[in-house]
Each structure stands twice: as C-alpha cells, then as structure tokens.
C-alpha positions in Angstrom: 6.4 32.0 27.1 7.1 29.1 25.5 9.9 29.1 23.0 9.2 28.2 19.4 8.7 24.5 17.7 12.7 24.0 16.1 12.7 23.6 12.1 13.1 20.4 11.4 15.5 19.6 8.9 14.1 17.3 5.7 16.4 15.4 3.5 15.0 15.9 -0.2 17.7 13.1 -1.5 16.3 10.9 1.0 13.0 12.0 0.7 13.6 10.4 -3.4 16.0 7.6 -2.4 14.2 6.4 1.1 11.3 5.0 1.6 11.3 4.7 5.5 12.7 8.7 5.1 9.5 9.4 2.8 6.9 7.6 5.0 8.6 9.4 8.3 8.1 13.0 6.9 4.3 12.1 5.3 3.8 11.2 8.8 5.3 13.8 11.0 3.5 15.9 8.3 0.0 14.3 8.6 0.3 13.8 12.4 -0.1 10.2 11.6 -0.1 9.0 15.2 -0.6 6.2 17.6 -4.2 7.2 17.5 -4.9 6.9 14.1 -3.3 3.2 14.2 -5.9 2.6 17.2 -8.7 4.2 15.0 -7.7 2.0 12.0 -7.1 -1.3 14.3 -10.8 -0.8 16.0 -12.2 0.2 13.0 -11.0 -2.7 10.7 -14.0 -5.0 11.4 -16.2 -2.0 9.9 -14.1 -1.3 6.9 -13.8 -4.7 5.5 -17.7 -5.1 6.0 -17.8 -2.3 3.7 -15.1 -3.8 0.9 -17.4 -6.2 -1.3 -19.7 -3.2 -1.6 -16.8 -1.0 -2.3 -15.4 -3.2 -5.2 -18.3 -3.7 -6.9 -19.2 0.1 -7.2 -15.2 0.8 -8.3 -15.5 -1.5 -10.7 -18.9 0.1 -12.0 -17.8 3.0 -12.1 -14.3 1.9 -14.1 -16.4 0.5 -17.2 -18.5 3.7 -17.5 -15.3 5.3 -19.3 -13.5 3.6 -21.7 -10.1 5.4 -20.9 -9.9 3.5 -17.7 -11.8 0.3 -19.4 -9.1 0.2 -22.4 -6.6 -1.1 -19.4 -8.2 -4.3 -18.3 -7.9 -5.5 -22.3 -4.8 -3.4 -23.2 -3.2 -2.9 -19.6 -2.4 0.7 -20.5 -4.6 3.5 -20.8 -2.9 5.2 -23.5 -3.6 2.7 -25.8 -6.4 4.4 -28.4 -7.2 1.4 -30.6 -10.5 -1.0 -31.1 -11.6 -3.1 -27.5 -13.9 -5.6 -27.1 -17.1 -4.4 -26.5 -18.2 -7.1 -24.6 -16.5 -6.3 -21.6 -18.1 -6.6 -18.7 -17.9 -6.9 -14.7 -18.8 -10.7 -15.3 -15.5 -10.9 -17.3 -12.8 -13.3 -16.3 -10.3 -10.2 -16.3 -12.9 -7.9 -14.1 -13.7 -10.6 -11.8 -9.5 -11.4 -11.4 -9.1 -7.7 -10.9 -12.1 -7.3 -8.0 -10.1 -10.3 -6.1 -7.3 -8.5 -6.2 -8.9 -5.1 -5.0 -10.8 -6.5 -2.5 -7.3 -8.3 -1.5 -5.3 -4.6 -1.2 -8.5 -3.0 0.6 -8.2 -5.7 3.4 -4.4 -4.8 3.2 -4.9 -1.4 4.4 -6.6 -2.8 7.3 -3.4 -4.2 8.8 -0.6 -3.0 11.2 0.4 0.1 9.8 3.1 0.4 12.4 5.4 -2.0 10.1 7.6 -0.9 7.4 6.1 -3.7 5.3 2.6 -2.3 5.3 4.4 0.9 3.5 6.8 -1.1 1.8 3.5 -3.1 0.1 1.7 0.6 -0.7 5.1 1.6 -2.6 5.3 -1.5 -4.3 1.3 -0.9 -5.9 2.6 2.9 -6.8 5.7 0.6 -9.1 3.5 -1.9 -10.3 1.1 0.6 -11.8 3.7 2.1 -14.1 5.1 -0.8 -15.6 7.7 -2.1 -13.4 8.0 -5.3 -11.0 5.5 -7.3 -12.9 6.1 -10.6 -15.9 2.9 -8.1 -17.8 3.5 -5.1 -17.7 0.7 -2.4 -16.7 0.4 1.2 -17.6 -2.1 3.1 -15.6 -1.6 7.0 -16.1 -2.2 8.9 -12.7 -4.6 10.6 -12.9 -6.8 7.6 -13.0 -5.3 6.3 -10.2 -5.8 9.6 -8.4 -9.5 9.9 -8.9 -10.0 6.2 -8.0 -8.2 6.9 -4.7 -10.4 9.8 -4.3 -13.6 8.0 -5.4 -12.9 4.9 -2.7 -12.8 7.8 0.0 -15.7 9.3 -1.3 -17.7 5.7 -0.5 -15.8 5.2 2.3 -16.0 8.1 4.2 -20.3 8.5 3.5 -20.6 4.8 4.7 -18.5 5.4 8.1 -20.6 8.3 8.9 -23.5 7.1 8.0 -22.8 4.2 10.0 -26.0 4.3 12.9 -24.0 2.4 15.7 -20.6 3.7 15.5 -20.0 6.9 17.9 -19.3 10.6 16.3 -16.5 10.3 18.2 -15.2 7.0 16.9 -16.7 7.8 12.7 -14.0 11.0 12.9 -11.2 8.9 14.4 -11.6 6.2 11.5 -12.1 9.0 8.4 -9.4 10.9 9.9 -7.1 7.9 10.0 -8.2 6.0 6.9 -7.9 9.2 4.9 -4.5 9.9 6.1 -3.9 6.5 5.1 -5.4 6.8 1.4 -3.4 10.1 0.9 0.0 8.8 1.5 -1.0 6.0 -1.1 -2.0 9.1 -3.6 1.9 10.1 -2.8 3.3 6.8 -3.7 1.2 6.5 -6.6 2.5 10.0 -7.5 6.2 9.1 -6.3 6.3 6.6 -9.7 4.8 8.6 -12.0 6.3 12.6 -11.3 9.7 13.6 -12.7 10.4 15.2 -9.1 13.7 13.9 -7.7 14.6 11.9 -11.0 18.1 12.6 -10.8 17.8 10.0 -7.6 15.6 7.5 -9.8 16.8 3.8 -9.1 17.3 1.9 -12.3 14.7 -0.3 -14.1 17.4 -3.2 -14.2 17.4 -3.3 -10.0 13.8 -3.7 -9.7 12.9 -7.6 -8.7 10.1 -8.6 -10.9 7.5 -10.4 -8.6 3.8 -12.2 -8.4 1.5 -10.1 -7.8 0.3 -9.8 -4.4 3.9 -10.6 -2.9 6.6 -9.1 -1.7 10.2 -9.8 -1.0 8.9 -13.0 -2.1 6.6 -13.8 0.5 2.5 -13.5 -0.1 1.2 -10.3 0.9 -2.1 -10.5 0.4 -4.4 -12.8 1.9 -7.2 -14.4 -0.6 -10.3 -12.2 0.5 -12.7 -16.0 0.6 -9.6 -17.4 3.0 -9.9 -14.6 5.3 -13.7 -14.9 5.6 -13.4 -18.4 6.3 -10.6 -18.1 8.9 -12.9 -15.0 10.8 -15.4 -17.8 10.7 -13.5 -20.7 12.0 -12.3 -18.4 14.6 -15.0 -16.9 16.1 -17.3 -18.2 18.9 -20.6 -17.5 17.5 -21.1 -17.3 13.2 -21.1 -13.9 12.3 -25.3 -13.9 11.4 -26.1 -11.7 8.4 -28.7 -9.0 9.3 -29.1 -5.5 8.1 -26.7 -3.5 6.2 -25.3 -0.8 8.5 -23.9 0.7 4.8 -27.1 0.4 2.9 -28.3 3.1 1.2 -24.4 4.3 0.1 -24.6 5.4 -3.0 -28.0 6.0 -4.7 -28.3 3.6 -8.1 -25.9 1.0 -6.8 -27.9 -2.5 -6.9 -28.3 -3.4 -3.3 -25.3 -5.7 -2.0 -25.0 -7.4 1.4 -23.2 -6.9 4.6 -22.5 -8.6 7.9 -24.5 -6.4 10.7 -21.7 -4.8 12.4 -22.2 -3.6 15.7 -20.4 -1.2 17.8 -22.3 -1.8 20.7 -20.3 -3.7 23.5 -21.2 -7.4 23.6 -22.8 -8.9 26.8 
C-alpha cells in the first residue's frame, strides 16, 4: 500500500511577507500546472479575440450602478456626494479606463511561468486600494470581486460556446483561465483584508509608478500596438468573418471578432 502524501509545511509569515511564497502555495493548492500554462499559451489567440467584447460589456455593466460609476468621477466608491450625470461609456475617463482593461486582459495572456506575470497581478490588487499610484484610487472589494467573477462568467460561456474549439481543449482553457482569475481574486483580497497585518509593509516603502509599469519598465502593451504587430507579423491578414463568440450575452449590441479557428491550417 502506498504510504500517505507528507503534510506539507506552509509558512503563514511568508505567506503575508512573500509574494513568490504566496503564488507557490495558491499553486500547489490549485494544481496550477505545466498544463494549465499549455492551456493558457494555446488558448491565448481565442481569449484576446474575445477581449474588445469583454470590455465593452464590463464597462456596461459598471455604469448600470452608481456605486461602482461614483469611481470613475470620484476614484473611490465610498464617496456618497452629487456625480455628473452625463457619464457615459463615450466619456474621455470610460474610454481611458477600457484601454487600460483591455491592456491587463491581454496581460493575463502572457507567460505565467515568470515571477513578473504575478508580480504585475499583485501590483493591480495595490493600486486598487490607494497605493503605488500619483491619483490615488479607492475601489472597495467587493466590487472588484464581483467584476472578477462577472469577466469569468463571459468568459467561460464564450469558450464553451466556442463551435471549433474541442471539449477537450474548452475545459483545459476554463480550467486554467479560472485558476488564473482566482489567484487575482486573492491578490485583490491580499490589499484589502486585515489578515496578516501585523506583516503589513509600510506605505512609505511603496514605489509610486505609471500605471501599466513596473519596476519601471512598461508592462502593458497598448492593445492597437499589439493588433498592429499580430498584423505585420503574420503571413496572411487575419480576415474578419463570423464571430465564434456571438450570441454571448443576450442584450449586448453585437460587437466584432476575428474568426478564430481551431482547425489545423493546411
């Protein structure tokens, strides 16, 4: 008979005062494997097909409330006093924040194997509750939480959905994507919980940056450049043809995609 799986022994100081620590126990935890980062790697091309859709519906849905539409005039949700009611998702501040979602979506397309793709998910938990930005932001979590929850929700019905992708392959990439999104939710919870505070680094050590960078160096890659540069680098034009994601969510006006295929090429 086999003999029983050891305990493994988990740090909770380090699990508050390291990062790589924290991101090798949500792993271990999650069975965040080699064959997620294949999933995620072959899958990219269909995820970021799906990203303009996926912004534009966020940011619908974030201007239905005005708790989470306070924060794009007020950049806090706890603010209670008069807006502007002519917000809009034509507004100069709606349209800045879509680049920059659209940006952090292609984001968690990258390598995951690197530190820095973890390091850049811990630094969006931080920059959400104040810290490591000239302006300030104050986003409660439980906004932050649902959102997370409401771009899987999209996500995951358009993947399956998807009518040339395998069974096989559509669970790889939700497995994988959602294993991704949840170690987010724990970053995002990591800066706003009092768990662990008696490790809490102080405000005064935290590098205030652009947003978008990191350590100094651009993170995030301008959504238009990266179009451009798929362009420029493939063979043959990506040709626009039906939307393997139409039909996503019902009420949505209809949005374009590049047609997709999972089909091997000839």
């Amino acid at each position: 008979m086999a003999s029983a799986r050891p305990m493994q022994h988990i740090s909770r100081e380090e699990l508050h005062t390291s990062l790589e620590a924290r991101i090798q126990y949500l792993h271990s935890f999650l069975d965040f494997s080699s064959r997620d980062v294949e999933a995620l790697v072959s899958g990219a091309k269909y995820i970021k097909a799906l990203i303009p859709a996926v912004v534009n519906i966020v940011y619908k849905k974030l201007l239905q409330y005005d708790i989470t539409a306070r924060a794009f005039q007020t950049r806090s949700t706890s603010f209670e006093g008069p807006m502007d009611a002519t917000l809009n998702e034509d507004s100069p501040q709606i349209l800045h924040r879509k680049m920059f979602l659209k940006a952090y979506l292609i984001k968690l397309c990258s390598d995951p194997t690197q530190m820095e793709f973890w390091e850049y998910l811990d630094k969006v938990g931080m920059m959400h509750v104040g810290l490591g930005r000239a302006h300030p932001l104050h986003i409660e979590y439980i906004h932050l939480g649902v959102c997370l929850a409401f771009i899987q929700d999209i996500m995951t019905e358009a993947i399956l959905s998807h009518p040339k992708l395998s069974l096989h392959r559509k669970t790889a990439l939700v497995k994988a994507l959602g294993k991704i999104i949840w170690i987010q939710n724990d970053l995002f919870a990591k800066w706003h919980l009092r768990d662990g505070s008696e490790f809490a680094i102080e405000e005064a050590d935290i590098i205030v940056e652009k947003e978008g960078y990191l350590h100094g160096k651009k993170i995030l890659v301008d959504p238009d450049q990266e179009v451009e540069e798929e362009t420029e680098g493939s063979k043959t034009p990506t040709k626009p043809g039906v939307c393997p994601f139409s039909g996503v969510v019902s009420g949505i006006d209809r949005l374009d995609f590049a047609d997709v295929s999972d089909a091997p090429k000839a």
